[in-house]
C-alpha positions in Angstrom: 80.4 199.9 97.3 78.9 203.2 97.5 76.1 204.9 99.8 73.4 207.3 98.8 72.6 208.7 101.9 69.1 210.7 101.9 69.9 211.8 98.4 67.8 210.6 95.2 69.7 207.3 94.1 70.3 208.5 90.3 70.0 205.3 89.3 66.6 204.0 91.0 64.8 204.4 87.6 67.2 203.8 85.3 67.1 200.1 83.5 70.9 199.1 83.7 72.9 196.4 82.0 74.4 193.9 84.5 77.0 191.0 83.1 76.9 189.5 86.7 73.1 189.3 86.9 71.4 185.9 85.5 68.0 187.7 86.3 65.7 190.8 84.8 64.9 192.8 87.4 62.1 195.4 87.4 61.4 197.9 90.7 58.6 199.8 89.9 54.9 198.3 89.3 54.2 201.0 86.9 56.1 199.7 84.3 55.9 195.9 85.1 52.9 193.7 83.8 52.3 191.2 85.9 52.7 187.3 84.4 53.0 185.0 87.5 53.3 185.0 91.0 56.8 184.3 92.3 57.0 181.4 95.0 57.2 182.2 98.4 61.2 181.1 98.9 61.9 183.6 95.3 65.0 186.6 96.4 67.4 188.6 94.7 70.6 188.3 96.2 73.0 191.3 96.0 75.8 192.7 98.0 74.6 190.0 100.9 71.1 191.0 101.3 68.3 189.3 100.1 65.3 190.9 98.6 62.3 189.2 98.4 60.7 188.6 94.5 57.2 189.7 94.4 56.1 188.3 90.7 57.3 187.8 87.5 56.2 189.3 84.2 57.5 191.4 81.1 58.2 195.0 80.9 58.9 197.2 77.6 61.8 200.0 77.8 62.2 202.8 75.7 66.0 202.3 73.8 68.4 204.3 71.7 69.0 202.1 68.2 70.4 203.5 65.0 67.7 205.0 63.6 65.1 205.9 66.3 63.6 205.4 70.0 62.6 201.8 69.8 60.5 199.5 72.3 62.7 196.4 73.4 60.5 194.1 75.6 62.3 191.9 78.3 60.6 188.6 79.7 60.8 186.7 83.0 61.3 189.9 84.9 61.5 189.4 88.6 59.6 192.4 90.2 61.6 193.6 93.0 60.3 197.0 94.1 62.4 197.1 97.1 65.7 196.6 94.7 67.8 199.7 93.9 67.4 199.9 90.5 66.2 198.0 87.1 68.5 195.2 86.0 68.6 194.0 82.4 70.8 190.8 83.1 73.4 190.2 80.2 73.6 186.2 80.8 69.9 186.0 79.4 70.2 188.4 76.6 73.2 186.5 75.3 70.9 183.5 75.1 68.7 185.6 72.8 72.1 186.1 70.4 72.1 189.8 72.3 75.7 190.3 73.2 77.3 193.7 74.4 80.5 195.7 73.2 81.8 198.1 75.8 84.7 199.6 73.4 81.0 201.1 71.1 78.7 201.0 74.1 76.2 199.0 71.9 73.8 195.6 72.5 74.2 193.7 69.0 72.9 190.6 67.2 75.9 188.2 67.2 74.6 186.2 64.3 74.3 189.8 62.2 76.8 191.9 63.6 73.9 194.6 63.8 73.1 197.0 66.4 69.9 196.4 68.6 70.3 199.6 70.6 72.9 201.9 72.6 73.9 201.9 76.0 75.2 205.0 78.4 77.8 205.0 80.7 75.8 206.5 83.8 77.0 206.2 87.8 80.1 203.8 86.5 77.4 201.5 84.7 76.0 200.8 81.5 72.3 202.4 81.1 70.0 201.6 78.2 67.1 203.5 78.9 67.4 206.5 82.0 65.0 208.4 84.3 65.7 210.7 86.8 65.3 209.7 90.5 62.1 210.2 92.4 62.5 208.8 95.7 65.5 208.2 98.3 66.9 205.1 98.9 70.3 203.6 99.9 72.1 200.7 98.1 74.7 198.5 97.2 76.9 198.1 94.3 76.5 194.5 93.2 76.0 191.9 90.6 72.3 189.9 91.0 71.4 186.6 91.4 68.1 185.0 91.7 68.0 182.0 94.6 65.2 180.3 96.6 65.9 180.4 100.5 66.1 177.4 102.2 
């Protein structure tokens, strides 16, 4: 667990790979297009709190592959903005044959063996695409689950 204080959270805009997290999650409008409302009982849960799911919709990130910057689009993307920073949720990229290899720091096709794109170590995670902080915000080191509260 770790506390940011009044400092920038370095990793409030970064989209980070999460192998606890069985959900997308996107914080910022600005990159999030909207697809569907979420329903009223819809939260995150992380580190004990629960954060209320505005929407859900698709949002494209910039990635590192082989060869170039590439566009990687994620679907079913809960929109959080009050989350501490962009989840890209392991469990449903392995159901796209996306799987991750920490000792190469790469996202790769299972069925191909090829690379999709790179990923950064970055705060003690694994960061596909980066931007620095803009706002302050405090947070919790935790894995992500999506629920609805009864």
């Amino acid at each position: 667990m770790f506390s940011t204080g009044q400092i920038p959270f370095e990793l409030q805009n970064t989209w980070i790979l999460d192998p606890g997290a069985d959900t997308h999650v996107c914080n910022n409008k600005e990159d999030f297009t909207f697809s569907y409302p979420a329903a009223k009982d819809d939260y995150l849960i992380a580190g004990g709190n629960f954060e209320k799911i505005q929407a859900y919709g698709t949002v494209t990130i910039t990635v590192n592959t082989p060869t170039r910057k590439s566009k990687l689009k994620l679907s079913h993307v809960a929109l959080a903005p009050t989350f501490f920073t962009n989840i890209v949720a392991l469990s449903r990229a392995t159901e796209n044959d996306i799987h991750f290899d920490s000792g190469r720091n790469v996202l790769y096709r299972l069925a191909t063996g090829k690379t999709v794109c790179y990923v950064k170590r970055l705060g003690g995670h694994w960061a596909l695409m980066h931007r620095e902080p803009t706002d302050t915000l405090d947070s919790t080191n935790q894995s992500t689950f999506s629920t609805r509260r009864h």
